[in-house]
C-alpha positions as CSV (number, residue, x, y, z in Angstrom):
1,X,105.9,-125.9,-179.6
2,X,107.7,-123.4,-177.7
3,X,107.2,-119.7,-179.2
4,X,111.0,-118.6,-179.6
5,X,110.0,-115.4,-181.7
6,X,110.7,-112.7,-178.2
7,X,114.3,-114.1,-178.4
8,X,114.7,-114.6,-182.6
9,X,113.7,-111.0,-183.1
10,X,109.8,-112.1,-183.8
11,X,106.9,-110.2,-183.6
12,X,107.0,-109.9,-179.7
13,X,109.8,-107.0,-179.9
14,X,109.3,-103.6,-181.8
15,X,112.0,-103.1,-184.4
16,X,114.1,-100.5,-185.4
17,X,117.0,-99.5,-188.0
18,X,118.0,-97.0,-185.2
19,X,121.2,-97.4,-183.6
20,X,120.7,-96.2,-180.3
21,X,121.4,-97.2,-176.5
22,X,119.0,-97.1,-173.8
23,X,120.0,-93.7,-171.9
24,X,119.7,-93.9,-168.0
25,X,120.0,-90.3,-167.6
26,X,117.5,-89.6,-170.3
27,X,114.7,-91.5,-168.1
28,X,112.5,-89.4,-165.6
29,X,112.8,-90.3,-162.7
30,X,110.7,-93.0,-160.6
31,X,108.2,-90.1,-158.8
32,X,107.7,-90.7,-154.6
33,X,104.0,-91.2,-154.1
34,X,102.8,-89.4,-151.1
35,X,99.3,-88.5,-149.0
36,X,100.5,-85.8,-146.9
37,X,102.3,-82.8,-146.6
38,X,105.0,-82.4,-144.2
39,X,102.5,-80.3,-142.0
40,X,100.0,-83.3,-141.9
41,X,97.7,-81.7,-144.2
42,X,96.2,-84.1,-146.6
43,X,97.5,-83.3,-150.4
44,X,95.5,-82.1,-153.1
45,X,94.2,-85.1,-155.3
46,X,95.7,-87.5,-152.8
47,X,93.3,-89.9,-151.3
48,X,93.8,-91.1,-147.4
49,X,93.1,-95.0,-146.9
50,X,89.9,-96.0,-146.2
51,X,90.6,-96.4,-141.8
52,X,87.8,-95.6,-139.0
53,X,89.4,-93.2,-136.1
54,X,90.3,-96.4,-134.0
55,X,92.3,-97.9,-136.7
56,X,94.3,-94.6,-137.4
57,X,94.9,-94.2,-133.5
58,X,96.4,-97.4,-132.6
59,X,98.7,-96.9,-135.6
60,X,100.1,-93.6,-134.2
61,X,100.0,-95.5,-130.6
62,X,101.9,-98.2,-131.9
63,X,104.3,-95.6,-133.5
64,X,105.3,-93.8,-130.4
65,X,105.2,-96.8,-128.1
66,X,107.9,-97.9,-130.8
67,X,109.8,-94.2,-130.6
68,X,109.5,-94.4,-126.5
69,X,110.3,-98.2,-126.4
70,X,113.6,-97.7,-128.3
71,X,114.6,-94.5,-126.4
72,X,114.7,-97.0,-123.4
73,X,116.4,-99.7,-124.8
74,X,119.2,-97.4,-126.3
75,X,119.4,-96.2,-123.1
76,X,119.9,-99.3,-121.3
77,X,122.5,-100.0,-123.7
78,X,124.3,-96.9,-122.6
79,X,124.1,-98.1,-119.4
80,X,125.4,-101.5,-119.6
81,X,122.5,-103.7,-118.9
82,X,122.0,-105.3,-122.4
83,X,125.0,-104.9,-124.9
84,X,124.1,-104.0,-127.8
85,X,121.2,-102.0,-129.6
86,X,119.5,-101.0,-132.8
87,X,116.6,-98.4,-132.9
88,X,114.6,-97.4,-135.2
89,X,114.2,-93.4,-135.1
90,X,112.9,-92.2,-138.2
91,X,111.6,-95.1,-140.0
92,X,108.3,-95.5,-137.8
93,X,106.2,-95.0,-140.3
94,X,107.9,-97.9,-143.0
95,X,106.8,-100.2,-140.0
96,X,103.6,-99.6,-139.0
97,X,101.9,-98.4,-142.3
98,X,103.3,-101.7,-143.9
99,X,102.9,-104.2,-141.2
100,X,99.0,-102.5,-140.5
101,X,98.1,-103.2,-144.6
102,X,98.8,-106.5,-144.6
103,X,97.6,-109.6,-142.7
104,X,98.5,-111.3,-140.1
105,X,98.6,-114.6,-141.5
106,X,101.2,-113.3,-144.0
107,X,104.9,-114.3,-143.1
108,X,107.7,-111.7,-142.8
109,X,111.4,-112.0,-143.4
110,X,113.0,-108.8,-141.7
111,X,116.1,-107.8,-141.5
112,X,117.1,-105.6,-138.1
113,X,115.3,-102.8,-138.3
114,X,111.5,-104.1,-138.5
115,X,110.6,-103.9,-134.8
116,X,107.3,-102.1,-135.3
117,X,106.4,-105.2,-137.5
118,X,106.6,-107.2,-134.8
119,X,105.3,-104.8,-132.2
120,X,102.1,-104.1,-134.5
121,X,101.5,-107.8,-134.8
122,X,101.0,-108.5,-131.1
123,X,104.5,-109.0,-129.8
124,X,104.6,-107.3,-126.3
125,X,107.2,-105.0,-124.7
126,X,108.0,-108.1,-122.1
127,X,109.3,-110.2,-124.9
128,X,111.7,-107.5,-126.6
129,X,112.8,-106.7,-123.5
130,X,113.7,-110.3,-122.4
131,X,115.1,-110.8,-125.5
132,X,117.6,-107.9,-125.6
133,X,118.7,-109.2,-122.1
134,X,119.0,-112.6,-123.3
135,X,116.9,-113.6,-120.1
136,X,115.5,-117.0,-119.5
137,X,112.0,-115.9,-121.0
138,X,114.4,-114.8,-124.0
139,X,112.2,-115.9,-126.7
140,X,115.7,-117.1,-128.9
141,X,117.3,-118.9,-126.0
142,X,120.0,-116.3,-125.5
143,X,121.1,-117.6,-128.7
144,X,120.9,-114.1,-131.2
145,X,122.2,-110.7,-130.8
146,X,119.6,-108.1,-129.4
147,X,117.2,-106.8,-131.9
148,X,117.3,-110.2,-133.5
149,X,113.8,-111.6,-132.9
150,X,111.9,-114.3,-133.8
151,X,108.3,-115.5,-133.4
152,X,106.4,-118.3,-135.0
153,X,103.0,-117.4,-133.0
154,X,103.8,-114.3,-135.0
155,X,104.5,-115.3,-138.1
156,X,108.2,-113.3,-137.8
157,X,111.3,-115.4,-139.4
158,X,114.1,-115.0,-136.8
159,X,116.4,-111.9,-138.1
160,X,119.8,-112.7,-139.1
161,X,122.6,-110.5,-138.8
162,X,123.6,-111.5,-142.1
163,X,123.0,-109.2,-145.2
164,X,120.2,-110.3,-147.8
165,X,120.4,-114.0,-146.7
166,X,116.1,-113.6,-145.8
167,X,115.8,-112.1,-149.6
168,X,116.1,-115.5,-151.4
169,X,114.3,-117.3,-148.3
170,X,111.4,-115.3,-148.4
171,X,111.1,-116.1,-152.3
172,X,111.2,-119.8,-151.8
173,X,108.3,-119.4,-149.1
174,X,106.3,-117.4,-151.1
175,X,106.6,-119.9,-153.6
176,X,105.6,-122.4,-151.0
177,X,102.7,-120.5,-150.7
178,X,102.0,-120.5,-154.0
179,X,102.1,-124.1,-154.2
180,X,100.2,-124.9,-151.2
181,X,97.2,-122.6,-153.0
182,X,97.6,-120.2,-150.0
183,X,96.1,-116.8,-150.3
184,X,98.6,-115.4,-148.1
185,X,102.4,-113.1,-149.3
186,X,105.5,-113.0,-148.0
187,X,106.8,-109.6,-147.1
188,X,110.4,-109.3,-147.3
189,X,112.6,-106.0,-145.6
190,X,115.7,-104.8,-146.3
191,X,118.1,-101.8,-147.0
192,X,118.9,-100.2,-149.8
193,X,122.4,-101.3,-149.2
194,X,121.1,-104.6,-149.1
195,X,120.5,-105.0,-152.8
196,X,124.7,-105.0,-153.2
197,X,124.3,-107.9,-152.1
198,X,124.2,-110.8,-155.1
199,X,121.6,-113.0,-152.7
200,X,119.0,-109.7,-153.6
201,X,119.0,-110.1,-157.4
202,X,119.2,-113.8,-157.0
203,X,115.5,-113.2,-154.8
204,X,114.6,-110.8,-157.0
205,X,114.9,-113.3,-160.7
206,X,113.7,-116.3,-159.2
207,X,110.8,-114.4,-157.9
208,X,110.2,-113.0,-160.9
209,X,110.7,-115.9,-162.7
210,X,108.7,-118.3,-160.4
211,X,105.8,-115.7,-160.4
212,X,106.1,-115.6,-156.0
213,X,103.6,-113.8,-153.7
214,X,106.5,-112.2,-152.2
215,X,106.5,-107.9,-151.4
216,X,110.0,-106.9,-150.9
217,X,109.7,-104.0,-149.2
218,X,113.1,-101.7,-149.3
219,X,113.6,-99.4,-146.7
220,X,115.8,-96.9,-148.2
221,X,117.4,-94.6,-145.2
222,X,120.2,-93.2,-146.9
223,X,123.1,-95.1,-145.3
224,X,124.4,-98.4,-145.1
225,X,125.8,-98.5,-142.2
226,X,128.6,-95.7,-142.9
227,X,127.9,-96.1,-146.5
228,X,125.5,-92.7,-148.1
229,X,123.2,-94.1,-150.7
230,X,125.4,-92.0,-153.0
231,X,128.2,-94.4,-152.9
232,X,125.9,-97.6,-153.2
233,X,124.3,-97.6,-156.3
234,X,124.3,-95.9,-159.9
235,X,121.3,-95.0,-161.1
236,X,117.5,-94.4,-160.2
237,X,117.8,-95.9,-156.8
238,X,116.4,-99.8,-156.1
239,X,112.8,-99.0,-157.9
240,X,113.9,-98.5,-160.8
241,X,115.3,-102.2,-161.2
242,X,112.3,-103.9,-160.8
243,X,111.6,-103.5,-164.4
244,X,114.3,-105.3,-165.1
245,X,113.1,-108.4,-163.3
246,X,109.8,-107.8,-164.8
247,X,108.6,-106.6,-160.8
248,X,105.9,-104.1,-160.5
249,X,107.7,-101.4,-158.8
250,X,106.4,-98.2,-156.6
251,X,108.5,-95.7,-154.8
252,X,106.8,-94.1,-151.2
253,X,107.5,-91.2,-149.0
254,X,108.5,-93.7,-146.3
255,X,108.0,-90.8,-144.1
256,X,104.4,-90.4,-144.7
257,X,102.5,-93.5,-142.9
258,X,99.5,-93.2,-145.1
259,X,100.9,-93.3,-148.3
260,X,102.9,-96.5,-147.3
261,X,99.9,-98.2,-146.1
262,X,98.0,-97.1,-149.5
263,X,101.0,-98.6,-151.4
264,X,101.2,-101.6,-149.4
265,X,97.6,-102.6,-149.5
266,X,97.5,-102.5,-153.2
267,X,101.1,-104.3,-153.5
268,X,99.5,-107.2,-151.5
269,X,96.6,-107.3,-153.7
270,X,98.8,-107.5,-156.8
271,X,101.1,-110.4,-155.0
272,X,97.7,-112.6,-154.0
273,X,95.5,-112.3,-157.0
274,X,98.1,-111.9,-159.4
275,X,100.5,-114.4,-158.0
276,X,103.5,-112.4,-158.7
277,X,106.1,-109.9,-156.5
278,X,106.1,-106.2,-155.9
279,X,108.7,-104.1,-155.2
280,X,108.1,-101.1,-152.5
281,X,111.0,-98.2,-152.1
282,X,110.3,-96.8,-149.5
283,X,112.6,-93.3,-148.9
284,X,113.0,-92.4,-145.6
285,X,115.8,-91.4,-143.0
286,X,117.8,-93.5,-140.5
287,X,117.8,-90.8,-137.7
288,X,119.8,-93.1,-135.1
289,X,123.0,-94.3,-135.4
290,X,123.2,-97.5,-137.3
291,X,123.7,-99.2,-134.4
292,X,125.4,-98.9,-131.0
293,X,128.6,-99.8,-131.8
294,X,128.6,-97.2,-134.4
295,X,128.8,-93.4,-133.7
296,X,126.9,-91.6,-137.2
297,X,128.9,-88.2,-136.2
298,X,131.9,-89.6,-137.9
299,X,130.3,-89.4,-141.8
300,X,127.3,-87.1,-141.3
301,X,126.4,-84.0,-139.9
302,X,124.9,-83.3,-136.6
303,X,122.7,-80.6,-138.9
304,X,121.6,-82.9,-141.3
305,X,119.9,-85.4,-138.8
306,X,118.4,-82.4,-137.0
307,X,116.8,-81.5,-140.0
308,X,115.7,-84.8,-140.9
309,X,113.8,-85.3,-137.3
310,X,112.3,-82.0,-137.2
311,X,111.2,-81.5,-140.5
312,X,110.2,-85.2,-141.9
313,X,109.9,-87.1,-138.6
314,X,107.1,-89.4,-139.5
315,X,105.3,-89.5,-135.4
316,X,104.7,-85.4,-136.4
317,X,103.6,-85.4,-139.4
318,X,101.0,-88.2,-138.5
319,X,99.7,-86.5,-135.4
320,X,99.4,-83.1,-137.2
321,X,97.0,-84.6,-139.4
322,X,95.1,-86.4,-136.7
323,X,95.1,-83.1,-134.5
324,X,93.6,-81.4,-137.7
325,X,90.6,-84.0,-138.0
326,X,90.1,-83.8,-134.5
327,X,90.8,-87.7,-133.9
328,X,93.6,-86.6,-131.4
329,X,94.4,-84.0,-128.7
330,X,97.3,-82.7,-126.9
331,X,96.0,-84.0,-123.6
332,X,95.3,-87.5,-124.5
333,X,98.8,-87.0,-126.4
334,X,100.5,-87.0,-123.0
335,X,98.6,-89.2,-121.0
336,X,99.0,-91.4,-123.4
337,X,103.0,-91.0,-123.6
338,X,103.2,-91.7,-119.7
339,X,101.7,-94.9,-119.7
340,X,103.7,-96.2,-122.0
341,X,106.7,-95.2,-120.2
342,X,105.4,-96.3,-117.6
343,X,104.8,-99.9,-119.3
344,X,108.3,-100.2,-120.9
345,X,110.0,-99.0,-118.0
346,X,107.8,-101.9,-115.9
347,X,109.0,-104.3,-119.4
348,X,113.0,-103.4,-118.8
349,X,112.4,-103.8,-114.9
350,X,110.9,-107.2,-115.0
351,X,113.4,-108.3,-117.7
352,X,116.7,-107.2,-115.5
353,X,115.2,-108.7,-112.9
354,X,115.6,-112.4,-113.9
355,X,118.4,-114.8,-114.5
356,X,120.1,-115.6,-117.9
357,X,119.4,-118.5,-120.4
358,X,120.8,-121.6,-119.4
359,X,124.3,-122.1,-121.6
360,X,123.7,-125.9,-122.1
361,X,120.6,-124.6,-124.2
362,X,122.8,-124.1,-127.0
363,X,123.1,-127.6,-127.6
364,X,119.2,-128.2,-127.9
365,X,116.3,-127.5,-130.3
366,X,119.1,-127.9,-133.3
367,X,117.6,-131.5,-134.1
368,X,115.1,-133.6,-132.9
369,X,116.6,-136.0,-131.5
370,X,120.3,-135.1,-130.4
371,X,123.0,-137.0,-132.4
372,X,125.9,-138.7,-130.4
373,X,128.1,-136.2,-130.7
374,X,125.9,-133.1,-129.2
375,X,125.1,-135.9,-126.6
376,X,128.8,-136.3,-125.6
377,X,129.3,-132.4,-126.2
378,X,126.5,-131.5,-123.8
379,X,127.8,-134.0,-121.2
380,X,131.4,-132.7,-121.2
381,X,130.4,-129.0,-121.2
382,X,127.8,-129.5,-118.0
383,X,130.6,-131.5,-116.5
384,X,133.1,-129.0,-117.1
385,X,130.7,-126.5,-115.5
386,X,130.6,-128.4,-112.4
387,X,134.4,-128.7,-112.0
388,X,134.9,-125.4,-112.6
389,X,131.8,-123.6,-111.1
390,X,134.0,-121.4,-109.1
391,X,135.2,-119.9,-112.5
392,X,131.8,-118.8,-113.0
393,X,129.0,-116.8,-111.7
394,X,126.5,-119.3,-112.1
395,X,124.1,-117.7,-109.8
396,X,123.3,-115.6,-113.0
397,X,122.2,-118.4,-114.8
398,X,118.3,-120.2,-114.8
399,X,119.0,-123.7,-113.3
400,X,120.3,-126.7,-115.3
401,X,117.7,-127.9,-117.7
């Protein structure tokens, strides 16, 4: 018989002749756990993750190869080779110490702003560069905006430009998983301007409710777009609503690599042999603009993001720690830094270099075998290239497929 006594009032609820509402502002707050100090030195009572000196060193690599990579790539935005552009500046440390505590096996649903997840995971500076020039080695086919990858050899859902829509997709995998008897998560990215969107709290109570392996990781930089956190949300930022859902809930210095990868390592644990999600707010700083078509001087201060970059930037903190333990020097530091210019500048090279995506590829991989109407779509439109070839600098383009 099903026990109704949690919604009759029964034994399952405290009572009390009290008339009193729930305060918000009476609450403490949700505290940001954190390993080191803004000079890299480790806190008192904090404990570093357990990591050998190789394993800490190709997470700082992989952090500055992101920084240096994304300098570029802004750059060449600037200068009209690709059109559009998305960095990551100040959030390197939300990427790496998440993507390095789980595995690789586990699938990720990211939203823009996730390219050290994909960088720490194997995917090499060749294919973000052909994919933000939408070259014929262009991973999506020329088919998505820069920035929005996609890689099933990595276990990386394609992005979509569209807020939240990954949220309620990445809580029907993880219940897939759960199904199947995997013992792998889903990790699930987003912004906390994201979860104004109704898709997040639909993700959130079904995967709740559904008891999904799913982490939804919140990287909470301040703005949505122009939007200041301020103006987003009431209350005790996104943590704090887990509880509702019935999600375990932790908020991170986002800033502070080590601390996310302690927080994320755990959260995995949770999702796997408890069978149930975790919610991660991660505070950090969006030190870019949001993207390229949008100039940040218009709603914040020039100050304020100085400040941010100089006194929280994630790559410092990290390397002041490493300099302190003696698992890094200066001149390593900048050998290192040239050959990775080196390598992405070779990366942007190679990828300017080559022709386009075929256009008629829009009409293929949608189904597996084309239905008449694609067929007599396709036909027209390669036609209507020939006829009208002049009209076009098909030079630019790889040859008809």
């Amino acid at each position: 018989m099903r026990d109704l006594s949690s919604l009759e009032g029964g034994g399952k609820l405290p009572k009390t002749t009290e008339l009193k509402f729930l305060n918000p502002d009476e609450n403490p707050r949700i505290p940001v756990y954190r390993v080191l100090a803004r000079n890299g030195h480790l806190l008192q009572g904090a404990s570093p993750p357990s990591l050998d000196k190789t394993e800490l060193l190709e997470m700082y690599h992989q952090m500055v190869t992101l920084n240096i990579m994304d300098t570029a790539l802004n750059v060449a935005e600037r200068q009209g080779l690709i059109p559009f552009y998305l960095t990551n500046f100040g959030e390197e440390a939300t990427q790496i110490g998440s993507a390095s505590a789980v595995k690789f096996e586990d699938f990720v649903f990211g939203q823009y702003r996730e390219t050290g997840v994909l960088l720490w995971r194997g995917f090499r500076l060749e294919d973000f560069a052909n994919q933000c020039f939408n070259n014929d080695l262009d991973g999506t086919k020329g088919r998505q905006m820069p920035v929005h990858y996609g890689s099933k050899e990595h276990n990386f859902m394609t992005i979509s430009s569209t807020l939240a829509t990954q949220m309620p997709q990445a809580a029907g995998a993880a219940y897939a998983m759960k199904m199947s008897k995997s013992e792998n998560c889903v990790v699930c990215y987003f912004g906390e301007g994201t979860t104004s969107e109704g898709d997040a709290h639909a993700a959130f109570n079904f995967a709740a409710v559904l008891k999904c392996p799913v982490i939804f990781f919140c990287r909470n930089n301040g703005f949505a777009i122009s939007t200041p956190a301020s103006e987003q949300y009431s209350g005790d930022g996104v943590a704090s609503r887990g509880a509702g859902y019935g999600i375990p809930s932790i908020r991170v210095d986002g800033n502070d690599v080590l601390a996310v990868y302690n927080v994320t390592k755990v959260a995995r644990e949770i999702c796997v042999s408890e069978s149930r999600p975790v919610l991660i707010e991660a505070m950090t700083y969006r030190v870019g603009d949001h993207s390229t078509l949008v100039d940040s001087s218009g709603y914040r201060h020039a100050d304020d993001v100085s400040t941010w970059d100089t006194r929280f930037n994630p790559i410092t903190r990290f390397k002041k720690y490493l300099l302190d333990n003696d698992i890094w020097d200066e001149e390593r530091e900048e050998t290192f830094k040239q050959s990775v210019i080196r390598d992405v500048e070779d990366a942007l090279r190679g990828a300017q270099e080559r022709k386009y995506c075929n256009p008629t590829e829009m009409f293929t991989d949608v189904y597996n075998v084309m239905p008449k109407n694609l067929e007599k779509q396709h036909k027209e439109f390669k036609e209507h290239l020939q006829k009208y070839q002049h009209e076009y600098d098909l030079e630019k383009f790889h040859p008809d497929i």
